[in-house]
TORFI-505046 format. One record per atom (N, C-alpha, C): atom name; x, y, z; residue in three letters; residue number from 1. Coordinates in Angstrom, 2 decimals, always signed. Layout:
// residues N
 lumlo       u       v       w kese bafi
    CA       X       Y       Z  ALA  NUM
...
END
This chain:
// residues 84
 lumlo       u       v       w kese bafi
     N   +7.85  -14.31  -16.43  UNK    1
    CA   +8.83  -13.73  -15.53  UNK    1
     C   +9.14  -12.29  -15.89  UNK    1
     N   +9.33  -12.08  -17.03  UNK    2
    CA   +9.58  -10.63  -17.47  UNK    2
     C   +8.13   -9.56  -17.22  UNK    2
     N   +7.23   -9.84  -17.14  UNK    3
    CA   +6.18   -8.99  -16.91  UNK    3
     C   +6.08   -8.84  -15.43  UNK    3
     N   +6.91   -9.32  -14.29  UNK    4
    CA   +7.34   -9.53  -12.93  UNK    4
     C   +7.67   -8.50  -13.11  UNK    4
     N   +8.76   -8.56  -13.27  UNK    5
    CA  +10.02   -7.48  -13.54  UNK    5
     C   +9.37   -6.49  -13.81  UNK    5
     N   +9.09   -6.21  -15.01  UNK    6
    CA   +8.92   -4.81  -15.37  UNK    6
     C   +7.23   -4.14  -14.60  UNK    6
     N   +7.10   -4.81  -13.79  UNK    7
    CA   +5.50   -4.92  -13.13  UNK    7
     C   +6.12   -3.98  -11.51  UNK    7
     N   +7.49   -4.55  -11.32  UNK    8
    CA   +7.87   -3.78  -10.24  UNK    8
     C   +8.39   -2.82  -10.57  UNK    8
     N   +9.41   -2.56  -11.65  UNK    9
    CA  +10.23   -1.47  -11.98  UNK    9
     C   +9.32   -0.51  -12.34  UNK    9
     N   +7.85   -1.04  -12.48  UNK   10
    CA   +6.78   +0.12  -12.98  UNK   10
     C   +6.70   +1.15  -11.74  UNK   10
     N   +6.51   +0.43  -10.35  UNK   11
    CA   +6.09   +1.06   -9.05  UNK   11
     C   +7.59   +1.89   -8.47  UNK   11
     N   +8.93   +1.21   -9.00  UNK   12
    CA   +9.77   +1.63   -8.22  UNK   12
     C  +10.15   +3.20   -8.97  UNK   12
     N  +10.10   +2.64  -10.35  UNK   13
    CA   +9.74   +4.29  -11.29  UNK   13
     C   +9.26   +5.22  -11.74  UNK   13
     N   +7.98   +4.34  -11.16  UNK   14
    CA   +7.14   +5.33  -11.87  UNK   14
     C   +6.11   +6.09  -11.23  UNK   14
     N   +6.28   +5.58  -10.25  UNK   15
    CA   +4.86   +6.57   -8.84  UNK   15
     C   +5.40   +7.35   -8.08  UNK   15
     N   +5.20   +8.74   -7.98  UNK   16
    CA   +5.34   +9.23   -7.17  UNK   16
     C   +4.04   +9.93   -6.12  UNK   16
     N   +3.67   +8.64   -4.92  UNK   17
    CA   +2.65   +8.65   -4.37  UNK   17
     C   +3.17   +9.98   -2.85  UNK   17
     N   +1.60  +10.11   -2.47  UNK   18
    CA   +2.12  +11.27   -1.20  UNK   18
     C   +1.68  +10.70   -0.12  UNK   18
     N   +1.66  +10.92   +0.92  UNK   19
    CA   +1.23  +10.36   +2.21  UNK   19
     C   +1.12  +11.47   +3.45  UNK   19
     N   +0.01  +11.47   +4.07  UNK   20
    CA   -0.28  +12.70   +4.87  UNK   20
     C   -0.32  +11.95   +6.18  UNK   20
     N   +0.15  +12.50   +7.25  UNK   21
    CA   -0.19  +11.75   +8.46  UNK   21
     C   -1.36  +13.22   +9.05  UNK   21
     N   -2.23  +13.40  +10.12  UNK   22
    CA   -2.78  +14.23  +10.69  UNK   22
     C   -3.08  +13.78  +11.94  UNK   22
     N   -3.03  +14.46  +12.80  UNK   23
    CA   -3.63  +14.27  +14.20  UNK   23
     C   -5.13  +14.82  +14.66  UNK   23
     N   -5.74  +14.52  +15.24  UNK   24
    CA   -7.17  +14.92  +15.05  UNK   24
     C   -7.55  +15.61  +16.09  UNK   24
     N   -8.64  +16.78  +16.65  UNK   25
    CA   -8.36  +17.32  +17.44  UNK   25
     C   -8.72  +16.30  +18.73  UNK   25
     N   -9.22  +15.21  +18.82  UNK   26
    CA   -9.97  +13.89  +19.56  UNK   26
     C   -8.76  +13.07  +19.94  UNK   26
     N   -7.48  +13.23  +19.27  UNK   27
    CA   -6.08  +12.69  +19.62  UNK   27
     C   -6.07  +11.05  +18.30  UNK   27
     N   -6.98  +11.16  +17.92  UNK   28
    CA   -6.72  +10.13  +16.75  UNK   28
     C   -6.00  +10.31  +15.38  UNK   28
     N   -4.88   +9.83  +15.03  UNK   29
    CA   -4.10   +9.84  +14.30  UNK   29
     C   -4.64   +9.10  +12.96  UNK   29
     N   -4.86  +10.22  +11.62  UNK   30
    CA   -4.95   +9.41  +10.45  UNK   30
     C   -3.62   +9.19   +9.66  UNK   30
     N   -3.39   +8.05   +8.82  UNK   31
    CA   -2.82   +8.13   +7.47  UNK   31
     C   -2.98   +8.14   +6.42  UNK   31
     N   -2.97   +8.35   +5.79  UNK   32
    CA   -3.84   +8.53   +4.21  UNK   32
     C   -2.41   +8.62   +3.50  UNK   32
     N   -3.04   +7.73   +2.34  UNK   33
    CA   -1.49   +7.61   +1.30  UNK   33
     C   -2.65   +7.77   -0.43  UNK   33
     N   -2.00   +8.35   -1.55  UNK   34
    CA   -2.92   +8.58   -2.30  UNK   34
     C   -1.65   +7.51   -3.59  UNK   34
     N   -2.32   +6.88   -4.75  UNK   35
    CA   -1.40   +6.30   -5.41  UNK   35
     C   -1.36   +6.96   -6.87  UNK   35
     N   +0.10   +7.38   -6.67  UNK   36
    CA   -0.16   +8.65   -8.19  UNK   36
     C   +0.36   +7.89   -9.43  UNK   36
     N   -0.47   +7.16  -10.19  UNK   37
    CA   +0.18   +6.37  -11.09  UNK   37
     C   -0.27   +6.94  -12.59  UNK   37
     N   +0.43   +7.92  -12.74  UNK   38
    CA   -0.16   +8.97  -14.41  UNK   38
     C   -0.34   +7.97  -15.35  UNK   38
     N   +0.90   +7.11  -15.43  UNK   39
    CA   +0.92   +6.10  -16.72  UNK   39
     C   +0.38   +4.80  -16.85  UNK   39
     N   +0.14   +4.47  -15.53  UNK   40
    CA   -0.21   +3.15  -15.70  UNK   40
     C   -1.77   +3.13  -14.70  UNK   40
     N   -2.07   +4.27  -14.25  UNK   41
    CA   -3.34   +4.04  -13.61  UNK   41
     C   -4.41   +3.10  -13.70  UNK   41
     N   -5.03   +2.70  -14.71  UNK   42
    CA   -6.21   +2.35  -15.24  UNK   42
     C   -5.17   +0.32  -14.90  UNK   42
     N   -4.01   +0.22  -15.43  UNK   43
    CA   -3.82   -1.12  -14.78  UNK   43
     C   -3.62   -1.32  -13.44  UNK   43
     N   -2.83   -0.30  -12.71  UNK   44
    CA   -3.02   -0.57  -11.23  UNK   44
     C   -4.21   -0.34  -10.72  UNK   44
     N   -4.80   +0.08  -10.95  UNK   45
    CA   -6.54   -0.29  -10.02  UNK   45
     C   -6.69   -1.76  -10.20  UNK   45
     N   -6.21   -2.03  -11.23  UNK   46
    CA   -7.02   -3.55  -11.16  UNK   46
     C   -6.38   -4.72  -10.40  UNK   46
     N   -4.74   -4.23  -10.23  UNK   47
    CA   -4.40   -5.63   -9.61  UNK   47
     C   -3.92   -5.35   -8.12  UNK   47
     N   -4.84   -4.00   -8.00  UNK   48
    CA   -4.37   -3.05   -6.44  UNK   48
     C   -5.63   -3.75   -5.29  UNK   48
     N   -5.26   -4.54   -4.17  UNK   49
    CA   -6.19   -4.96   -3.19  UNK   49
     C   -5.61   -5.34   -1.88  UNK   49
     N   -6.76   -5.15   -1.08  UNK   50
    CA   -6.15   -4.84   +0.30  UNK   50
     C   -6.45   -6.48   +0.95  UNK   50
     N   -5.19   -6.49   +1.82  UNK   51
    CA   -4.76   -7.52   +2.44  UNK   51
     C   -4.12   -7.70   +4.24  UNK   51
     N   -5.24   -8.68   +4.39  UNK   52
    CA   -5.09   -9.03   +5.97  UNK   52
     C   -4.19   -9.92   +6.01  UNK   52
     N   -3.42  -10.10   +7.17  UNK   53
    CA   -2.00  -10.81   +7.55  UNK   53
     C   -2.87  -12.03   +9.00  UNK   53
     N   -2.57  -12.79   +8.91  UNK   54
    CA   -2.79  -13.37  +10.47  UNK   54
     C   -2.14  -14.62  +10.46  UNK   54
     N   -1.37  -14.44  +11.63  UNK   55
    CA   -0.84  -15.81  +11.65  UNK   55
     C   -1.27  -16.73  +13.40  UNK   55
     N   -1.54  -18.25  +13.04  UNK   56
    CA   -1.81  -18.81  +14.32  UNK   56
     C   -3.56  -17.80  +14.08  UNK   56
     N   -4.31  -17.47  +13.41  UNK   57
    CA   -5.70  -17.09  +13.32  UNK   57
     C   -5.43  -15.60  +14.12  UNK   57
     N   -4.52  -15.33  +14.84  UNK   58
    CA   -4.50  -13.91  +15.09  UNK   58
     C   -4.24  -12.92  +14.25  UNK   58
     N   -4.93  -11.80  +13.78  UNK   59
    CA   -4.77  -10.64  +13.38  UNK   59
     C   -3.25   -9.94  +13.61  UNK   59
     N   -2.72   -9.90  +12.50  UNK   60
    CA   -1.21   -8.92  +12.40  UNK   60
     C   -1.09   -8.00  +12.08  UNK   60
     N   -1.64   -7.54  +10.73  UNK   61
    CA   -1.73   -5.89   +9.93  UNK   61
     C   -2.35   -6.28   +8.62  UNK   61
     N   -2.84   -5.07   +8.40  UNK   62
    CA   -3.03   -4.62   +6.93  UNK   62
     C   -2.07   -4.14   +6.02  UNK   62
     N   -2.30   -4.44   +4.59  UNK   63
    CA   -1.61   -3.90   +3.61  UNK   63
     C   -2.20   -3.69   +2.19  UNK   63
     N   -1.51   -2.61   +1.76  UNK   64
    CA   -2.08   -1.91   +0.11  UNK   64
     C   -1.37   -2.99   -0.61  UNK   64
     N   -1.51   -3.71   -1.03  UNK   65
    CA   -1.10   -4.71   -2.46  UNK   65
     C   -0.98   -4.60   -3.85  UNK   65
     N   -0.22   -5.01   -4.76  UNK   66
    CA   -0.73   -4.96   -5.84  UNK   66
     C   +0.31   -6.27   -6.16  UNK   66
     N   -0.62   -7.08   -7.01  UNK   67
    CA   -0.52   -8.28   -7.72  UNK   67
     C   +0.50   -8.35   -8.41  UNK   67
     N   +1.45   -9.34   -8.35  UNK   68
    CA   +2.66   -9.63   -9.12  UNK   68
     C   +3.71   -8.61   -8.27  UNK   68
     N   +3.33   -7.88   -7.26  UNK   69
    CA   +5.05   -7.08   -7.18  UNK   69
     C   +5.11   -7.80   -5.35  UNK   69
     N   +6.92   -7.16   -5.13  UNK   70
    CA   +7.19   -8.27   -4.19  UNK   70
     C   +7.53   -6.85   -2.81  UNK   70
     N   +6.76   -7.45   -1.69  UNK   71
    CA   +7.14   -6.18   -0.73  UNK   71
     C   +5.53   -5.61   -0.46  UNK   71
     N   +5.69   -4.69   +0.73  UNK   72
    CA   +4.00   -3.82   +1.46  UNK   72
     C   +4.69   -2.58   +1.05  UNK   72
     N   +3.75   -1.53   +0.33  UNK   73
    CA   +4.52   -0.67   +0.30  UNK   73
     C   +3.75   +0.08   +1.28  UNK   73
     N   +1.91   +0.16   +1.51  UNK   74
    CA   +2.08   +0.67   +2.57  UNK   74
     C   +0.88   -0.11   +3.49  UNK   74
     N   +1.43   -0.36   +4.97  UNK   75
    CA   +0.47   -1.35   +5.75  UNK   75
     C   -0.19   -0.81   +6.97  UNK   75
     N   -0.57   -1.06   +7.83  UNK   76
    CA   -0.89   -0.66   +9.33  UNK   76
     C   -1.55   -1.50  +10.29  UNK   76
     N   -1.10   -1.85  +11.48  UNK   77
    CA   -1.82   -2.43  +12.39  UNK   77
     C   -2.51   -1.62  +13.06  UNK   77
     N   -3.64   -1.96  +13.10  UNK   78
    CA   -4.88   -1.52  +13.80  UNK   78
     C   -4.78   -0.81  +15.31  UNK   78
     N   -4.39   +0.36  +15.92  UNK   79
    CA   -4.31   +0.64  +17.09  UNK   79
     C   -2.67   +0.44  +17.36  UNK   79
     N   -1.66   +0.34  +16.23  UNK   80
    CA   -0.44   +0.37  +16.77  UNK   80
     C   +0.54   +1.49  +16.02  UNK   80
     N   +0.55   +1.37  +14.44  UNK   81
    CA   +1.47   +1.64  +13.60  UNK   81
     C   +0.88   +1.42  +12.23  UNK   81
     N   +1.66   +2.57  +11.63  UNK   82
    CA   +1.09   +2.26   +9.86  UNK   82
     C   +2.65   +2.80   +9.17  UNK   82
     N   +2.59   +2.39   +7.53  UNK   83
    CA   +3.83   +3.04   +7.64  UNK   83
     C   +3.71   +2.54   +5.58  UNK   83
     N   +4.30   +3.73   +5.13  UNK   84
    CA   +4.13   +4.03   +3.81  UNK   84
     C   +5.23   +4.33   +3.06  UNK   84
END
């Protein structure tokens, strides 16, 4: 339980990630989010993976994950919304 804990208080303290939105000259909208983790890098790669939502077999959104913490910090549905 304590490695929970301090597994989130790592992300809530310790990243300060950036996030770019751009518009394209074609009218397509990117997001790009980069994850700035100085201190703990080399463990968040490992428990960092991306995750599909569907409920009833339909497709809902995507999300950036990381193992053991609670919450999307950043997700997007396909052709609707993303958000970081």
């Amino acid at each position: 339980m304590n490695k929970a804990i301090v597994l989130n208080m790592v992300y809530e303290l310790g990243a300060w990630c950036t996030s770019v939105i751009v518009k394209l000259a074609d009218g397509t909208i990117v997001h790009s989010r980069n994850l700035d983790y100085n201190h703990a890098a080399e463990d968040m790669r490992h428990i960092t993976y991306r995750a599909v939502f569907v409920e009833d077999g339909q497709y809902k959104f995507d999300a950036v994950m990381f193992g053991g913490t609670i919450g999307t910090y950043t997700g997007m549905k396909a052709g609707s919304f993303s958000i970081s």
